[in-house]
C-alpha positions in Angstrom: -27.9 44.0 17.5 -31.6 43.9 15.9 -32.8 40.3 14.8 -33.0 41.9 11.4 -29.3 42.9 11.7 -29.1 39.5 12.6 -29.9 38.1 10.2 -28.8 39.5 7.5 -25.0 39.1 8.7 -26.3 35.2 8.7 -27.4 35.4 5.0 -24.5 37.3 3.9 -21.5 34.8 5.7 -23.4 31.8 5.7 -21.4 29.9 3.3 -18.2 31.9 4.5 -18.5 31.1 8.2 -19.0 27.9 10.2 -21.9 27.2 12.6 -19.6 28.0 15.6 -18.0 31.5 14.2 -21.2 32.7 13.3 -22.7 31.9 16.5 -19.1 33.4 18.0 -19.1 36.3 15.8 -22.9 37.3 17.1 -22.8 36.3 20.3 -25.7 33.8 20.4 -26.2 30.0 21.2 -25.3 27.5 18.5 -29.9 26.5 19.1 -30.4 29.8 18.5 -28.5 30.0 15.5 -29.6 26.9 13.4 -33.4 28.3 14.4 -32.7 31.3 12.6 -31.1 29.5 9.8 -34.0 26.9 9.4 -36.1 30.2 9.5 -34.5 31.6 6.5 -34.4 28.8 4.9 -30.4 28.5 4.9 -28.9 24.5 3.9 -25.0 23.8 3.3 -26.4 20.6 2.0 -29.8 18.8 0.5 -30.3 15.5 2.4 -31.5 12.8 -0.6 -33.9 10.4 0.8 -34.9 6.8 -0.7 -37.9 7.4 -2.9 -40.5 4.4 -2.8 -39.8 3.5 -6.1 -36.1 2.7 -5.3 -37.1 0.7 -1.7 -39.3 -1.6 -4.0 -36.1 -2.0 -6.6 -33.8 -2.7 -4.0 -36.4 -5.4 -2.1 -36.7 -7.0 -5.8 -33.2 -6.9 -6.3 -30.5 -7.4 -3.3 -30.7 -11.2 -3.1 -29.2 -11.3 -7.0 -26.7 -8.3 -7.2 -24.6 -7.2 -5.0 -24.2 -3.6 -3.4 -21.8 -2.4 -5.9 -23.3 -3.3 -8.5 -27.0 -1.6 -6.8 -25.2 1.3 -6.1 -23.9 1.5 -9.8 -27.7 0.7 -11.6 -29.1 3.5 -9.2 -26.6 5.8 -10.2 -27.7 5.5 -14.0 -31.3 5.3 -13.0 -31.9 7.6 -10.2 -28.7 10.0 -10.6 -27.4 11.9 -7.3 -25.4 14.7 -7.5 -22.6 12.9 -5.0 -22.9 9.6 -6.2 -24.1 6.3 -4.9 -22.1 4.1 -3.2 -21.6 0.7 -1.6 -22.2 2.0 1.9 -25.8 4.0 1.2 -27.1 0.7 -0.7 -25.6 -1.2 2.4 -27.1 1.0 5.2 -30.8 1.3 3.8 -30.4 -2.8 3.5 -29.8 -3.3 7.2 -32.1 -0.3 8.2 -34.7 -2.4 6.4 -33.7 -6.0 7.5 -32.4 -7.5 4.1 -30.2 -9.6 4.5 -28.3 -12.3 2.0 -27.5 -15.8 3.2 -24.5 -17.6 2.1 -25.6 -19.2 -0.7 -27.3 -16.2 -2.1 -24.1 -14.3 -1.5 -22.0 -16.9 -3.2 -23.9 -17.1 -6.2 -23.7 -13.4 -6.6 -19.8 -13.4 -6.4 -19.7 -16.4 -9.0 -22.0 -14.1 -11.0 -19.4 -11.4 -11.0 -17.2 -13.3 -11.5 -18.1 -14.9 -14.8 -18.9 -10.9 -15.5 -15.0 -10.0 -15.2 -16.3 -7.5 -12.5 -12.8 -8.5 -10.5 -10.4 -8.2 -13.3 -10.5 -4.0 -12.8 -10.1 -4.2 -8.7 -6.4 -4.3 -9.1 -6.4 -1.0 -10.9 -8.9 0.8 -9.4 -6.8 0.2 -5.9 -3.2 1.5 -7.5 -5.7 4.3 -9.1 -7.0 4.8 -6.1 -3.6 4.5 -3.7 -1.4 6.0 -6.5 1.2 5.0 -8.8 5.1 5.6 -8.4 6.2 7.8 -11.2 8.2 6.3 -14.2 12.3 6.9 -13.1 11.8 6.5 -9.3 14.5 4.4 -7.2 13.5 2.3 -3.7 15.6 0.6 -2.1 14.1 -3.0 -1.5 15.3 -5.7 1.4 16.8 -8.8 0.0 14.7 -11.8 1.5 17.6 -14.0 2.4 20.5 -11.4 3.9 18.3 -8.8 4.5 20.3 -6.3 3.0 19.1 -3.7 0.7 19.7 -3.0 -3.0 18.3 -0.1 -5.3 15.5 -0.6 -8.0 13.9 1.4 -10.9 10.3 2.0 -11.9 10.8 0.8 -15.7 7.6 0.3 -18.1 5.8 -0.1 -15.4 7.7 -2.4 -12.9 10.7 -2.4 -10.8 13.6 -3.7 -12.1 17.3 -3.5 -10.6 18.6 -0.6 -10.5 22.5 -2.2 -11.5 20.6 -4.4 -14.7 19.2 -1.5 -15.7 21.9 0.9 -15.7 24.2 -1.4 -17.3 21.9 -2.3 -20.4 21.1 1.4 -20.8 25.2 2.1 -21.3 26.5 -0.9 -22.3 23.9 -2.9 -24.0 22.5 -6.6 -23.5 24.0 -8.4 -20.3 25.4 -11.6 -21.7 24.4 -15.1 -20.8 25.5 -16.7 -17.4 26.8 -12.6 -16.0 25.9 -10.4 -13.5 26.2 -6.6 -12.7 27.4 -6.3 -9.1 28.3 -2.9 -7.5 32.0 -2.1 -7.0 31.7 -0.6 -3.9 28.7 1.4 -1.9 25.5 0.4 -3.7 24.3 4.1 -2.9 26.4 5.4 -5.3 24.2 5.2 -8.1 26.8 5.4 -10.9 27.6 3.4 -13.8 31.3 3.9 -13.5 30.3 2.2 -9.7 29.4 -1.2 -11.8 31.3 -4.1 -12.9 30.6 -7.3 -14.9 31.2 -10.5 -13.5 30.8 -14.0 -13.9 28.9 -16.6 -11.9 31.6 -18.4 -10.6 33.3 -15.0 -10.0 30.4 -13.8 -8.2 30.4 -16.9 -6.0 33.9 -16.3 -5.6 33.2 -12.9 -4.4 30.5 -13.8 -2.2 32.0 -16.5 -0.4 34.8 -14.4 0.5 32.5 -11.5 1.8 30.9 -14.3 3.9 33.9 -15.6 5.8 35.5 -12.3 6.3 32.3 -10.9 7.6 30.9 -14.0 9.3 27.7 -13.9 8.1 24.8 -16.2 9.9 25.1 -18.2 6.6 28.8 -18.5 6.8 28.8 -19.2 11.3 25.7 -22.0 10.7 27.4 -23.5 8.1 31.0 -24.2 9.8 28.3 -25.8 12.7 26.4 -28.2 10.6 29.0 -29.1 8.0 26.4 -29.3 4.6 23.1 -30.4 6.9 20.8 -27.7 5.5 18.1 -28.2 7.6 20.5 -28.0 11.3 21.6 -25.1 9.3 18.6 -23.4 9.1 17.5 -24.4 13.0 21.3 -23.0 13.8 20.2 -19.6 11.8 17.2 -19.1 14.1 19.4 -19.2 17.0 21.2 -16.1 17.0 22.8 -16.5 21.1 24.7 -19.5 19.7 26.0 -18.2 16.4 27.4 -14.7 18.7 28.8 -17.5 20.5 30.4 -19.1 17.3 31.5 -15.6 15.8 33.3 -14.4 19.3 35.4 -17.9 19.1 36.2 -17.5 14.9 37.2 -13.3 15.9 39.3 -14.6 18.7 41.1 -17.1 16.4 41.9 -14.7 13.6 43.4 -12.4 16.6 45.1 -15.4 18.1 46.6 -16.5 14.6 47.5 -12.9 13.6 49.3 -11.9 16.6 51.5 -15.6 16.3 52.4 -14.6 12.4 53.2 -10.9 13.0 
């Protein structure tokens, strides 16, 4: 193949083709192929350099704003097709030895600060990680048992999934009630809900704590209302097995002598 051959199969797939499958596709070093390229005048991209007028700015500048804020002036002054950012205002800094001390950098933050520059960093993270959709169910651990239970993405924040459903169908939950799940508390279903009390729903609970033997329910028949033994007794999980084997074996023991 003729270097003229050459490179015109270079102009014509340059922006189709990678370095490699061009140099692949003509059989010729990767050195040999960005030689030809520079030749012809070929650039995926235009490298921006600092000008001097924005070295002197940024000398006259850095100690009072930070690089955010830098990056965001020379944006509006100086305007680059990809954007200033934080890290090109941050790596011509330590190329040219600027650096802030402390003090300098605290009374930039307060600056901001007083600004509101902070009030919008909440946002722009969610914006920028992106936001569960109005409707959408999770399933969240409860702190204290550990067991899950279903929630709702409502006007903008989770709510129970069980208060929710209810209020939709039934209207506003009275005072001192709760909405438990009948059984499963995957079966999303309102016909799966019930309305109870608190004392019924302390009833309830209680009851699903000594026939399951809960850690609760084992630590608290070993430190008879001492809520702090209780809490050490939780943490040991060897000697509340050891507790729950002896209560199993005396439910057997008593069931057997009654049958």
């Amino acid at each position: 193949m003729s270097k003229q051959e050459i490179e015109s199969f270079i102009v014509q797939n340059f922006y189709s083709y990678t370095n490699p499958q061009l140099a692949k596709a003509l059989n010729i070093k990767m050195c040999s192929l960005r030689r030809i390229c520079y030749e012809l005048g070929l650039k995926r991209m235009v490298l921006e350099y600092f000008t001097p007028e924005q070295i002197t700015y940024l000398k006259r500048n850095f100690k009072r704003k930070g690089d955010i804020e830098l990056a965001e002036i020379f944006q509006q002054k100086w305007p680059k097709v990809k954007g200033w950012t934080k890290k090109h205002i941050e790596k011509k800094r330590k190329y040219l030895n600027l650096h802030r001390t402390k003090q300098e950098i605290k009374k930039i933050h307060q600056r901001n600060v007083k600004a509101g520059r902070f009030k919008i960093c909440s946002v722009k993270m969610w914006n920028k990680r992106g936001r569960t959709p109005e409707g959408e169910i999770r399933y969240w651990n409860s702190r204290g048992s550990g067991k899950q239970y279903p929630v709702i993405k409502y006007n903008g924040c989770f709510v129970h999934w069980a208060r929710w459903a209810w209020e939709r169908k039934f209207g506003k939950i009275p005072k001192g009630m709760k909405v438990i799940f009948k059984g499963d508390n995957t079966k999303l279903s309102e016909d799966n809900l019930s309305l109870v009390s608190n004392e019924e729903l302390a009833r309830i609970n209680a009851q699903k704590s000594s026939q399951g033997l809960s850690d609760n329910y084992v630590a608290g028949l070993l430190t008879h209302n001492n809520p702090v033994l209780r809490q050490a007794i939780k943490n040991n999980p060897v000697l509340l097995e050891i507790k729950r084997k002896q209560l199993t074996l005396n439910r057997k023991i008593y069931e057997q002598q009654i049958s």
